[in-house]
C-alpha positions in Angstrom: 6.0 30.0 -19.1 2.3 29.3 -20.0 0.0 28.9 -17.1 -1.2 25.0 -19.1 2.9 24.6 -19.7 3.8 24.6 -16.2 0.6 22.6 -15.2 1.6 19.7 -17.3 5.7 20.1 -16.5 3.8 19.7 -12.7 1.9 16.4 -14.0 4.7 14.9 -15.4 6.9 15.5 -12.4 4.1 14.5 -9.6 3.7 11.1 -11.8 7.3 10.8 -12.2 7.8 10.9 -7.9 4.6 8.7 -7.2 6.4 6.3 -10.0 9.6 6.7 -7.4 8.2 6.7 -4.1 5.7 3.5 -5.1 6.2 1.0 -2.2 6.6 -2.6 -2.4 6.7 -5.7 -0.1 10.2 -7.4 -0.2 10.3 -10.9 -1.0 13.4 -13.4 -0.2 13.8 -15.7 -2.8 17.0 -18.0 -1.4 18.2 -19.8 -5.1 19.5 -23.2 -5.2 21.0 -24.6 -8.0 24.3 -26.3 -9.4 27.6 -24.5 -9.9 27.6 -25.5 -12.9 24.6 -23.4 -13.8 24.5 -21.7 -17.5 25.2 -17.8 -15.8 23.3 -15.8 -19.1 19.9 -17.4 -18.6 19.9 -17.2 -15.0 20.3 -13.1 -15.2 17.6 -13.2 -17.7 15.3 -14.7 -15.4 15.7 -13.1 -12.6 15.4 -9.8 -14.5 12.1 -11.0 -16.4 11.3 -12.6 -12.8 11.3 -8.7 -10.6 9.4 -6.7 -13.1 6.5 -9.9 -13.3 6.3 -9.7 -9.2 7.0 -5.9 -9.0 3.5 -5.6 -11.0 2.1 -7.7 -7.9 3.3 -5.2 -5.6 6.4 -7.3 -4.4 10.2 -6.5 -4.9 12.5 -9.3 -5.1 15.4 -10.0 -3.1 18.0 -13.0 -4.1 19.4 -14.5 -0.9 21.9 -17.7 -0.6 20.6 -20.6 1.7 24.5 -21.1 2.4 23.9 -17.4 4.1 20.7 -16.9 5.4 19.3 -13.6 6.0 19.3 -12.9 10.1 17.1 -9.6 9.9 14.0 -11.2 10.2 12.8 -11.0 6.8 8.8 -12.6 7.0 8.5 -12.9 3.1 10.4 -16.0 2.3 10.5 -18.6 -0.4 13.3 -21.1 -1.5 13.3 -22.0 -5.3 15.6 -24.9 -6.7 16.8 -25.7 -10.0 17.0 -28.8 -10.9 19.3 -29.4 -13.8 20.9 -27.0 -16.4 18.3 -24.0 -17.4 19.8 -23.3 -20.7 19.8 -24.8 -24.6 22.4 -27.3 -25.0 25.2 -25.6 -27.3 25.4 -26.3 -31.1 23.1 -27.8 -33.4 20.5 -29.6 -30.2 17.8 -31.3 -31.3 14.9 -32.1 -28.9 13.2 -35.5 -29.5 10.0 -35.4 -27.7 7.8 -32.7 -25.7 7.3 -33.5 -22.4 5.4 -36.4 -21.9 1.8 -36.1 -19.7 3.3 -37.1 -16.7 6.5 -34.9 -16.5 6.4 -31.9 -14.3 7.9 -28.8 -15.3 7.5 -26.7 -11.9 5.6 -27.5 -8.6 5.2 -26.2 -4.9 4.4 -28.8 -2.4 1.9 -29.0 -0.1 2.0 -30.6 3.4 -1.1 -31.5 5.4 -2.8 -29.1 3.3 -0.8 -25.7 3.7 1.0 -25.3 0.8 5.2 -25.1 1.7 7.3 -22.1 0.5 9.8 -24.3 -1.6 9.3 -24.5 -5.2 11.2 -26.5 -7.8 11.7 -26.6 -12.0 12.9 -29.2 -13.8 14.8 -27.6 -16.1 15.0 -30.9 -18.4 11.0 -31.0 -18.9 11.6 -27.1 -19.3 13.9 -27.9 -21.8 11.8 -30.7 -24.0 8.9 -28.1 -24.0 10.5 -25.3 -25.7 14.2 -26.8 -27.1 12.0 -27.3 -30.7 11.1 -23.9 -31.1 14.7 -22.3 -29.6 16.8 -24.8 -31.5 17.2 -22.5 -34.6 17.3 -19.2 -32.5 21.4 -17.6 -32.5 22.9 -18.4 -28.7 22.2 -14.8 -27.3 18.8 -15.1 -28.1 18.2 -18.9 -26.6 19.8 -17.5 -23.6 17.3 -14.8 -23.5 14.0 -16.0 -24.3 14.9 -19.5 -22.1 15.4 -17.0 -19.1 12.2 -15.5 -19.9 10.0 -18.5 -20.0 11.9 -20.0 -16.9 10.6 -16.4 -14.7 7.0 -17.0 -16.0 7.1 -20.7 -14.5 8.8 -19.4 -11.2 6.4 -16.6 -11.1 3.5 -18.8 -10.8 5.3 -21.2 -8.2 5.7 -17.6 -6.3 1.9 -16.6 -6.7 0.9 -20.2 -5.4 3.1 -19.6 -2.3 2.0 -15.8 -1.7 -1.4 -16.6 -1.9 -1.4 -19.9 0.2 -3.5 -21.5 -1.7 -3.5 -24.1 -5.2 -6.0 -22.1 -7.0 -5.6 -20.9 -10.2 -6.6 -18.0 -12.2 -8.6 -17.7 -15.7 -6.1 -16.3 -17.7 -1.8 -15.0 -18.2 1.1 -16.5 -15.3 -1.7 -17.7 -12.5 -3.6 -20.0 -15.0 -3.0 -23.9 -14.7 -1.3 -24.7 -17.5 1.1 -23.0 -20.1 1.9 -23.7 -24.1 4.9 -23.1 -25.3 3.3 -19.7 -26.7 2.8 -18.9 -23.4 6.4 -19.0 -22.7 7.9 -17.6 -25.5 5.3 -15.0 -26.4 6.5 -11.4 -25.8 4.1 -10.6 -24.0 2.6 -12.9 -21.0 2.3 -11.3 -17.5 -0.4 -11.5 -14.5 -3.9 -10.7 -15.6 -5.6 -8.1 -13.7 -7.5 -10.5 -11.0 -4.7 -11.8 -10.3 -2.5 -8.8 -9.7 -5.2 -7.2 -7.5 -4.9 -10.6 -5.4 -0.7 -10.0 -5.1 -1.2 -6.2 -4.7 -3.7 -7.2 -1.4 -1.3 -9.9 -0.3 1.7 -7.6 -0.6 -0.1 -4.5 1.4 -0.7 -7.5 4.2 3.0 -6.6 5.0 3.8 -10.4 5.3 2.1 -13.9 4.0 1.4 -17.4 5.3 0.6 -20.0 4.1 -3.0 -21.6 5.2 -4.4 -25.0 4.6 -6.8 -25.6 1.9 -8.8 -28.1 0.7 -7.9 -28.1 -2.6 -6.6 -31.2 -4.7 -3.4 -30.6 -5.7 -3.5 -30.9 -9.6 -1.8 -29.3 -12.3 1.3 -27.4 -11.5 
């Protein structure tokens, strides 16, 4: 073998291992939700929802508030649904977008530290993008509204990491989304952003501290 053969076959297999070995910072995420829920968007989002934080340095874990996690785990937010987080079956037709005052996501904050409990309405979820999935085939609804609903919880999840309500300039951290922004194939974390998770996540743990920020937007 060439001596520039076997330096590149070393390359690949040293960026291959770092690729392996690359740490990240768990994070518990304990899901509440109806029984009822719609199963195929759910596993959409959650898929969408580990590869958005993994680029931030943190690695999801899904616990159940019914069984909580007795190891000690630091890294901990709750996320509730609220509703069914799928398309209505057959031929739906969505009458209005949401209207200025309905919220689609939103982390609460208590005498200024902001609380690691997030919630999405799934209905206002549903007004915003039903028009544009109503003419998609089923698999395909399934998928895209999994999609958008990780790119809402992701930004409920940077506002808790970070502790703060400030948003970024630009992709998941920014204050408000279209419906582009949801559907589009490509909509991540821009790169101030990330480099804020990446330092969060090499803290080893996060809490929340008050801020003097108005709580506006989402």
């Amino acid at each position: 073998m060439s001596a520039w053969v076997l330096a590149l076959c070393c390359l690949f297999s040293s960026d291959a291992s770092a690729i392996r070995t690359t740490p990240y910072t768990a994070l518990s995420v304990y899901l509440t939700t109806t029984p009822s829920q719609p199963l195929a968007p759910l596993e959409n989002m959650k898929r969408e929802l580990s590869a958005l934080m993994q680029a931030g340095g943190f690695r999801i874990i899904w616990g159940d508030p019914r069984t909580p996690d007795k190891t000690g785990q630091a890294n901990l937010a709750v996320l509730e649904l609220r509703g069914p987080c799928a398309m209505p079956p057959g031929g739906y037709r969505v009458e209005r977008e949401v209207d200025g005052g309905g919220k689609i996501a939103e982390t609460p904050v208590e005498n200024g530290v902001v609380l690691p409990f997030s919630f999405v309405n799934c209905a206002n979820l549903t007004r915003m993008i039903g028009p544009a999935l109503s003419l998609e085939a089923a698999a395909q609804r399934d998928y895209l509204y999994g999609r958008a609903l990780a790119r809402v919880v992701a930004h409920e999840l940077y506002h808790v990491i970070m502790g703060s309500r400030d948003h970024g300039q630009e992709g998941v951290s920014k204050a408000t989304f279209t419906t582009a922004n949801l559907l589009d194939e490509l909509f991540d974390f821009d790169g101030a952003a990330l480099v804020k998770l990446r330092q969060r996540a090499t803290e080893g743990d996060f809490h929340s501290e008050p801020t003097v920020d108005a709580v506006t937007g989402r």
